[in-house]
C-alpha positions in Angstrom: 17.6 84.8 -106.2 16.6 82.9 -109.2 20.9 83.4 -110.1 22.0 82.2 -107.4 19.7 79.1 -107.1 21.5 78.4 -110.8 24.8 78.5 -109.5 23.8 76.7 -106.5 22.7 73.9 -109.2 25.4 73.8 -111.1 27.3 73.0 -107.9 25.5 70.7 -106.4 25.1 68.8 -110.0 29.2 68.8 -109.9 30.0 68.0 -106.7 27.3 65.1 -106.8 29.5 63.6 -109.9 32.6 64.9 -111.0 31.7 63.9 -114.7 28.2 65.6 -113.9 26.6 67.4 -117.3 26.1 70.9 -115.4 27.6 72.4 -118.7 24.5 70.5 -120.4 22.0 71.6 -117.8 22.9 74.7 -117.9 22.6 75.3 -121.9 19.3 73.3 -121.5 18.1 77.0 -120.3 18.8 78.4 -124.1 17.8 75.3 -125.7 14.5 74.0 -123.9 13.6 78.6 -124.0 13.3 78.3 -127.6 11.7 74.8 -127.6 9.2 76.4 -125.3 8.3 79.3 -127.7 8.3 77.7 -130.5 6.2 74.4 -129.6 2.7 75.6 -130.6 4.4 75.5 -134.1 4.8 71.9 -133.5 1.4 71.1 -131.9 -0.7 68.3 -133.1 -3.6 67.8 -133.9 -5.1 66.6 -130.6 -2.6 69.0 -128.8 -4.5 71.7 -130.8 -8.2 71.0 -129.6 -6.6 70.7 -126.1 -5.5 74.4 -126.4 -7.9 75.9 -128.0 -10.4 74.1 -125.7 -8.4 75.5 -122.5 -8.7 78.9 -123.6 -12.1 78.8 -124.5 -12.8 77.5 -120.8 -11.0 80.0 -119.7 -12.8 82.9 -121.9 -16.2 81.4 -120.7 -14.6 81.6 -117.1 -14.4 85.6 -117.9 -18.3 85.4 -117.9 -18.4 84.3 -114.2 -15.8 85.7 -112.9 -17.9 88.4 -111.1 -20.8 86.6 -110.0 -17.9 84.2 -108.6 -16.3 86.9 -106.6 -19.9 87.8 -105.5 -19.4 85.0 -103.5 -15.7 85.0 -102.6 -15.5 88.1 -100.9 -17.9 87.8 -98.8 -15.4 84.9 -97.0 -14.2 87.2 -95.0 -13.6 86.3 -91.5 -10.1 85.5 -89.4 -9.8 82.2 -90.3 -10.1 82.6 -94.4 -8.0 85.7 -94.2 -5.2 83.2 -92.3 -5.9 80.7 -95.3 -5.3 83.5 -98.4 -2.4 84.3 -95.9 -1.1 81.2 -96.2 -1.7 80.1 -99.8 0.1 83.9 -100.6 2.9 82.6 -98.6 3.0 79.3 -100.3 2.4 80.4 -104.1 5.0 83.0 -103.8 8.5 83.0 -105.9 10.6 82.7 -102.7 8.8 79.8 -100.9 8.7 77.9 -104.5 12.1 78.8 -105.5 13.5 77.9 -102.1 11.7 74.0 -103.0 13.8 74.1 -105.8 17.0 75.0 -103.8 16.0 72.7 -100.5 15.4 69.9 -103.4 19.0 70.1 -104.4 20.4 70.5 -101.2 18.8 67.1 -99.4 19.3 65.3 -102.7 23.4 66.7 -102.6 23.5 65.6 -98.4 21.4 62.5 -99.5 23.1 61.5 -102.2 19.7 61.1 -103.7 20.2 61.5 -108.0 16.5 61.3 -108.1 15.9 64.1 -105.7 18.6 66.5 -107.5 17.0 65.6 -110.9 13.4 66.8 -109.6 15.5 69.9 -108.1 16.8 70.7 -111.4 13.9 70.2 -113.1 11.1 72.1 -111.2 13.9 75.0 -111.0 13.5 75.4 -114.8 10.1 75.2 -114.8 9.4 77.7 -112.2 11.6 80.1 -114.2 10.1 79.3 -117.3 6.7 79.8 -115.7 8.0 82.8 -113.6 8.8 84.2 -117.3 5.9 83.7 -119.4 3.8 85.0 -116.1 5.9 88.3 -116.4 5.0 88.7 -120.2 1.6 88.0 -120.6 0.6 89.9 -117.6 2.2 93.2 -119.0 0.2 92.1 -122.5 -2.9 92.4 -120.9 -2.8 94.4 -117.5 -5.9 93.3 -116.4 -7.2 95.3 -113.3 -7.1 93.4 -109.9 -10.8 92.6 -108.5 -9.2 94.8 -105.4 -9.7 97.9 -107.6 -12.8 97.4 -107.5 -13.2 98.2 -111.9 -14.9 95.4 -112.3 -13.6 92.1 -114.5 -13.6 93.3 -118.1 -11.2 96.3 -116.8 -8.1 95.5 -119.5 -5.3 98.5 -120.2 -3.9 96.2 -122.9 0.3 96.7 -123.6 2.8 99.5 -122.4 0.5 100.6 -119.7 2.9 100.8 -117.1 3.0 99.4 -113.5 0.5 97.7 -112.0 -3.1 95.8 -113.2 -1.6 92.5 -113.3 -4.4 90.4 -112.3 -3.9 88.0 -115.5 -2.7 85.0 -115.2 -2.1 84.6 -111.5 2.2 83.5 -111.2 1.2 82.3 -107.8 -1.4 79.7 -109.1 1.2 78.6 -112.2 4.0 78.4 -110.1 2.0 76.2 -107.7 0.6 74.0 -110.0 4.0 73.6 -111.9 5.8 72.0 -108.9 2.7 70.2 -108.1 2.5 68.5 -111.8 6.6 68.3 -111.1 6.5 66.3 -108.4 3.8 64.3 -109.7 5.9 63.5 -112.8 8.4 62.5 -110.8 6.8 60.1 -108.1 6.0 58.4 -111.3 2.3 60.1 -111.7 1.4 58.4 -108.1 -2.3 58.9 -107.6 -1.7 59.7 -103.9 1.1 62.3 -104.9 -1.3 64.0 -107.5 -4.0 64.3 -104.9 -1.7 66.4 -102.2 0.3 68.3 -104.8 -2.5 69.4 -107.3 -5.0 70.0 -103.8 -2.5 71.8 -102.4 -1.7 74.3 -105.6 -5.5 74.5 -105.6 -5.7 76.1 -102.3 -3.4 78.3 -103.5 -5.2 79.5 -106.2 -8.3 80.1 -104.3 -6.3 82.0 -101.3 -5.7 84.3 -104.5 -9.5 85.0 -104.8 -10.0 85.3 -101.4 -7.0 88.0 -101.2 -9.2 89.4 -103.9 -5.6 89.7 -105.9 -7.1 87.7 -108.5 -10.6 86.5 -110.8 -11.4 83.2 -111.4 -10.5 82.9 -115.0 -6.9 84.2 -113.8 -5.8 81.2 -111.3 -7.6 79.1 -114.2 -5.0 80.1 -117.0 -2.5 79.9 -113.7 -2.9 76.2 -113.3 -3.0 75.2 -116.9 0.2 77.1 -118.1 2.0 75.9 -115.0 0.8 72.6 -115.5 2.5 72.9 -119.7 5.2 74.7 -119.0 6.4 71.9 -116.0 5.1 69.3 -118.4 7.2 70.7 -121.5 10.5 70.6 -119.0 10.2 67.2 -117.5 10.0 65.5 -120.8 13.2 67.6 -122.5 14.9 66.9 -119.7 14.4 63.2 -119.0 15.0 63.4 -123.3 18.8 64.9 -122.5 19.2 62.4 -119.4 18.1 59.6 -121.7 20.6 60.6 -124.2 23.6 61.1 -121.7 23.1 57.7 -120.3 23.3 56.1 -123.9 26.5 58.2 -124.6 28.4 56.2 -121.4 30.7 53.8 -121.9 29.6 51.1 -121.6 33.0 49.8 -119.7 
């Protein structure tokens, strides 16, 4: 899926203008990769107390997570199984993906640059996030609290299949297009409000699906939020850039 949404990308990117750079978007995959991996070699100083303070939230979460889940599975009624329904439905690869993909197609039909660029964009963060969800779960294959082993259950690397309760890609890839389309309504209060509520419900339809602790949706939301964060600004860098290389005549 995540293939053909590229090619489907590259198209639209074209066929919206014939000089489009859908040679350069498609590069920025390689490019904006390795800028991704190697940014916390870059950090400042400031962007260095803001990581190590995230993960020290989220270690502290780790503390509560079961006295939390105490509480969240006791919701457990028709209408909050509807809701973790829902927010499973929502957070998923193919619903967000398919935002990507709808994006591009109204902005193509539209003839809306703005909406294709936020197409383009979110696309590479939700791969980006999809990605570094992958890894780090099969880092630390952390149990589910479904199994029932309690939230300090970790099999560590190379255990297989399965126990991949940390970081939740539903919450990330939630919160990545949320903090996407903020970005690109121009950080509208109103806009942050629905998307960032919205990828919130999300992550808490994770804990009630018991698929996930708190600490998990946690990490979920703040790497999403980075990652989405990290493309916008390399890619309004490279559109900056493209407009200055134009003729001017």
């Amino acid at each position: 899926m995540t293939l053909c949404l590229l090619c489907l990308a590259g198209l639209l990117a074209q066929a919206q203008n014939p000089r489009a750079d859908t040679a350069g978007y498609i590069s920025s995959y390689w490019y904006n990769g390795i800028g991704l991996l190697k940014k916390p070699l870059q950090f400042t100083t400031d962007q260095w107390i803001t990581a190590a303070g995230s993960l020290v939230f989220t270690g502290s979460m780790v503390a509560l997570d079961e006295p939390i889940n105490t509480l969240v599975v006791t919701w457990d009624s028709k209408g909050a199984n509807t809701f973790g329904e829902v927010g499973d439905v929502i957070g998923g690869p193919v619903f967000q993906l398919g935002l990507s993909g709808s994006a591009l197609l109204v902005g193509q039909l539209a003839h809306s640059q703005p909406l294709i660029h936020f197409g383009l964009d979110n696309l590479q963060a939700q791969v980006f996030t999809a990605g570094v969800t992958v890894v780090v779960k099969n880092l630390f294959h952390r149990a589910r609290p479904e199994t029932g082993e309690g939230a300090f259950r970790w099999y560590g690397p190379f255990n297989g299949w399965g126990n991949e309760s940390f970081f939740s890609g539903h919450t990330a890839l939630a919160f990545s297009t949320a903090n996407m389309i903020f970005l690109h309504s121009g950080k509208k209060w109103w806009v942050g409000v629905l998307g960032f509520g919205t990828a919130t419900a999300v992550a808490i339809s994770r804990m009630q699906q018991q698929k996930h602790w708190s600490s998990d949706v946690v990490m979920g939301a703040i790497m999403g939020t980075a990652i989405s964060s990290f493309v916008y600004k390399q890619q309004e860098k490279r559109r900056t850039a493209r407009k200055q290389l134009k003729p001017a005549f």
